[in-house]
C-alpha positions in Angstrom: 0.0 0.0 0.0 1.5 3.4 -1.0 0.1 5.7 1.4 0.9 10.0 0.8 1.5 9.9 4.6 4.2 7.2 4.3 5.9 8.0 1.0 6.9 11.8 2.2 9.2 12.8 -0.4 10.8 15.7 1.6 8.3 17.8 -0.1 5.5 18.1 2.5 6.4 20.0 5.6 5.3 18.8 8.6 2.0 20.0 10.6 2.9 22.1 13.3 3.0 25.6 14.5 5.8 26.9 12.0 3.4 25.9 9.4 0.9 27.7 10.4 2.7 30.9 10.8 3.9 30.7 7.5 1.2 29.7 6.0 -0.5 33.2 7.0 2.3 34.9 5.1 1.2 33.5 1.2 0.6 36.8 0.6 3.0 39.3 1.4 1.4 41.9 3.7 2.3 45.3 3.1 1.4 46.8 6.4 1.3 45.7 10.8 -2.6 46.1 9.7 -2.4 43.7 7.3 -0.5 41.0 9.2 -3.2 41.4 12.2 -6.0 41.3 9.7 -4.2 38.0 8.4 -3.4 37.0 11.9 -7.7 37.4 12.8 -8.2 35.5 9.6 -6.2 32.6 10.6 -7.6 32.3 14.1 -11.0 32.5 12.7 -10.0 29.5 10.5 -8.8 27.5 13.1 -5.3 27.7 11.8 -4.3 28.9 14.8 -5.5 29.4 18.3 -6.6 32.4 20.5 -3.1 31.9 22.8 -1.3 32.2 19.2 -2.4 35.0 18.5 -2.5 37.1 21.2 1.4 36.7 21.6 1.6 37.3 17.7 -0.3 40.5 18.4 1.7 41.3 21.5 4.8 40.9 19.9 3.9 43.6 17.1 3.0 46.1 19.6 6.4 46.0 21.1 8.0 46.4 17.9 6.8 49.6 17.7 7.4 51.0 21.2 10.7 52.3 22.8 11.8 51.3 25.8 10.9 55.1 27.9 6.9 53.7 26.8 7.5 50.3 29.3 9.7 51.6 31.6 9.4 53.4 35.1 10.5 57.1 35.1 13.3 57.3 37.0 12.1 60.1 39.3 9.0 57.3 40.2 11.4 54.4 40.9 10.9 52.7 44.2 14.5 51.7 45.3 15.8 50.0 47.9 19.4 51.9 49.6 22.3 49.3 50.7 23.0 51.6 53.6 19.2 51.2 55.1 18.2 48.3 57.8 16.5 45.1 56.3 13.9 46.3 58.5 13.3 49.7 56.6 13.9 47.9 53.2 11.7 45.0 54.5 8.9 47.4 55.3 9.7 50.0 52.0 8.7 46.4 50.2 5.8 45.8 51.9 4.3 49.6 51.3 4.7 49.6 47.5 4.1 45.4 46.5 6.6 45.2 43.4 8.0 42.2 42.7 11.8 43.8 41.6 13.9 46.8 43.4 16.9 48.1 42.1 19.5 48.4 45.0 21.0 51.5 45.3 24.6 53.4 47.5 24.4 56.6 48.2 22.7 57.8 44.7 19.9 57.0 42.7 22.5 56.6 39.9 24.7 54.3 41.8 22.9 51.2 41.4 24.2 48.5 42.9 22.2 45.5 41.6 18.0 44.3 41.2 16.0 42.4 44.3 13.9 40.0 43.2 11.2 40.0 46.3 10.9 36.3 45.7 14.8 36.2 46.9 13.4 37.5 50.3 13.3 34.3 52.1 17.1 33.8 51.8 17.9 36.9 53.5 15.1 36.4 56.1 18.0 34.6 57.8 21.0 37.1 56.4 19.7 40.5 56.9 21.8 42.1 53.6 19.7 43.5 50.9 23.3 43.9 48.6 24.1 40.7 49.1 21.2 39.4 47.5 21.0 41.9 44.5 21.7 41.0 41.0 23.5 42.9 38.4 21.6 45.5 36.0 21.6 46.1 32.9 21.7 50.0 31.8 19.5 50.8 29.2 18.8 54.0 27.1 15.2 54.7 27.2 15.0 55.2 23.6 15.6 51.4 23.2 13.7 48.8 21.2 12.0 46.6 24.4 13.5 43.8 22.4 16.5 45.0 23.2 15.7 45.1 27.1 15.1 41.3 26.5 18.4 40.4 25.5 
């Protein structure tokens, strides 16, 4: 029995999510519009799902952003200072509920490092906020986000 499905001549492509996606693209779109439009088509199809396309949607918006339209003004950042108690830091934490503080020295401009607040329960024990902090990465605000990512 010659079955298509077994005699696959390096032809076909196989089924999957890359095939989808590029099977959106037979036509070339000439605008973000038109790849959403083709996106909407292809979820409305069935080609691919709801999940698929709201991180294909996403993932066009950022394109077109800089990083100064994601970020925190600097003036608005909550920060944590190396030279304050855990206790003040602790309780600075508790107040504003983020889930990432850069560490600071003396200036706003001197940072240190990033808390992760879910790296809190190591220095429950420890007391040192620097000790925990991870390194930054500076960043212009006219950035791609992409570029944040990397």
């Amino acid at each position: 029995m010659n079955n298509s499905s077994e005699n696959n001549s390096g032809d076909d492509e196989p089924p999957g999510l890359w095939h989808k996606i590029k099977s959106l693209f037979r036509s070339t779109p000439q605008t973000t519009e038109d790849v959403v439009a083709m996106v909407g088509a292809a979820t409305r199809d069935e080609i691919i799902d709801a999940d698929a396309k709201r991180i294909i949607e996403g993932a066009l918006e950022v394109a077109e952003k800089q990083a100064r339209d994601i970020m925190i003004p600097r003036t608005q950042m909550t920060v944590l200072k190396a030279a304050d108690s855990f206790a003040d830091n602790l309780q600075k934490i508790i107040e504003t509920g983020h889930s990432r503080y850069p560490v600071v020295g003396e200036t706003i401009d001197d940072v240190l490092g990033l808390l992760l607040t879910k790296d809190l329960l190591g220095l429950i024990t420890s007391g040192e906020v620097d000790d925990t902090a991870t390194e930054v990465a500076l960043i212009a605000d006219s950035d791609n986000p992409y570029n944040i990512l990397d």
